[in-house]
N, C-alpha and C positions, 0 to 999 in steps of 0.2 A: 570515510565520506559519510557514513549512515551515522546514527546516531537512535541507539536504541534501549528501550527501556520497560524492565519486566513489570508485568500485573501480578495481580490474583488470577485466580482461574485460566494459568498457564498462558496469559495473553501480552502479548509481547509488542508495544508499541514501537514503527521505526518512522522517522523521520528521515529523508533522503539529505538532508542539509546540504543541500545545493536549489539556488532561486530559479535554475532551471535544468530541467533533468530531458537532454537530448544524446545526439548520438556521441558527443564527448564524453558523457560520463553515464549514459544507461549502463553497457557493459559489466562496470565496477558496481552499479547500483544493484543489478541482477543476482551479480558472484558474492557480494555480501552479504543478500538477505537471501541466498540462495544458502549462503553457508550460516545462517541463523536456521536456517529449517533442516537441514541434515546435523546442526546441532538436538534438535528438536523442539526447537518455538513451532506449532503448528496450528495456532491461531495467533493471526497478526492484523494490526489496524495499522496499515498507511497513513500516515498524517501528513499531508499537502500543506500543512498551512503554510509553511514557508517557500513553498515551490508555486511561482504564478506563471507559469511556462511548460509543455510537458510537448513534447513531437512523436512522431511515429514510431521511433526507438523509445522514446521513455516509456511509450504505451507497451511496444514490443519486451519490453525487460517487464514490465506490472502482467503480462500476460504469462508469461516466462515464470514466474514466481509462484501464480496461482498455479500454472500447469505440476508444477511442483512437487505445492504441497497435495494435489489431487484432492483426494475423495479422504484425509487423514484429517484435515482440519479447517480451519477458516482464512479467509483473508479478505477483511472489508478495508474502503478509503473513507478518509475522513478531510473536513478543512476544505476542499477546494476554492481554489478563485474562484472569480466568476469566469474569465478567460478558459482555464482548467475543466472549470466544470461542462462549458459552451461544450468544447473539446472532446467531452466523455458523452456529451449527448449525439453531438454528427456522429461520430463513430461507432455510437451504440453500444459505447462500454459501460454507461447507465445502467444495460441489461444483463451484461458480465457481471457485473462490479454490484456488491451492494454501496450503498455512499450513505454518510451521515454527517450530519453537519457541522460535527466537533468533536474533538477527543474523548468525552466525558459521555456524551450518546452513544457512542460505537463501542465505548467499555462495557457500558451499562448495559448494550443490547448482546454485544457476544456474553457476557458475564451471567443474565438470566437465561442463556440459552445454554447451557455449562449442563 
C-alpha cells in the first residue's frame, strides 16, 4: 500500500498511495510504516499529496506512528488538501503534527535540522 522512498540525512519519504486513508485501510497504513521505523527510518515526511480524505482512523494510525517513533526521531506531514488540512486544524493535529507545504520544504527543514 505505502510507497516509500529514502533521502539523505536518513529521512525517509512515504506516501500512503491510497486517495483516502480511513478505517479500511489505516490499519495496514499504521503496520507498514510502523515496520519502516523498527526497520530504522526514524525521521519520516508523510506526503498527503495524493490522499484528499483522511477520517478518525487515518488520523488514529498518523498518531500511532508518531507515538512510535517517540522521542528517537522525527515525523512531519507534507501536501495536504485543503479538505485534509481543514481536518488537522478542527482536530488540532496542526499542533501535533508539524505540516509543510510540500515534499521539497519538509526535506529541506528535517535536512537542516540533522
Amino acid at each position: 500500500m505505502i510507497h516509500s522512498t529514502p533521502h539523505s540525512h536518513d529521512i525517509t519519504v512515504v506516501r500512503p498511495g491510497v486517495e483516502r486513508l480511513t478505517a479500511i485501510n489505516a490499519k495496514t497504513f499504521k503496520e507498514e510504516v510502523g515496520a519502516l521505523v523498527e526497520a530504522g527510518a526514524g525521521r519520516l515526511v508523510i506526503d498527503f499529496k495524493e490522499t484528499t480524505f483522511l477520517d478518525s482512523s487515518g488520523l488514529g494510525a498518523l498518531t500511532g506512528v508518531l507515538k512510535k517513533i517517540g522521542h528517537r526521531g522525527d515525523l512531519v506531514v507534507c501536501g495536504l488538501s485543503a479538505e485534509v488540512e481543514q481536518l488537522f486544524r478542527i482536530c488540532r493535529m496542526d499542533r501535533v503534527f508539524t505540516v509543510y507545504r510540500d515534499e521539497a520544504s519538509a526535506i529541506q527543514a528535517l535536512s537542516e535540522k540533522a
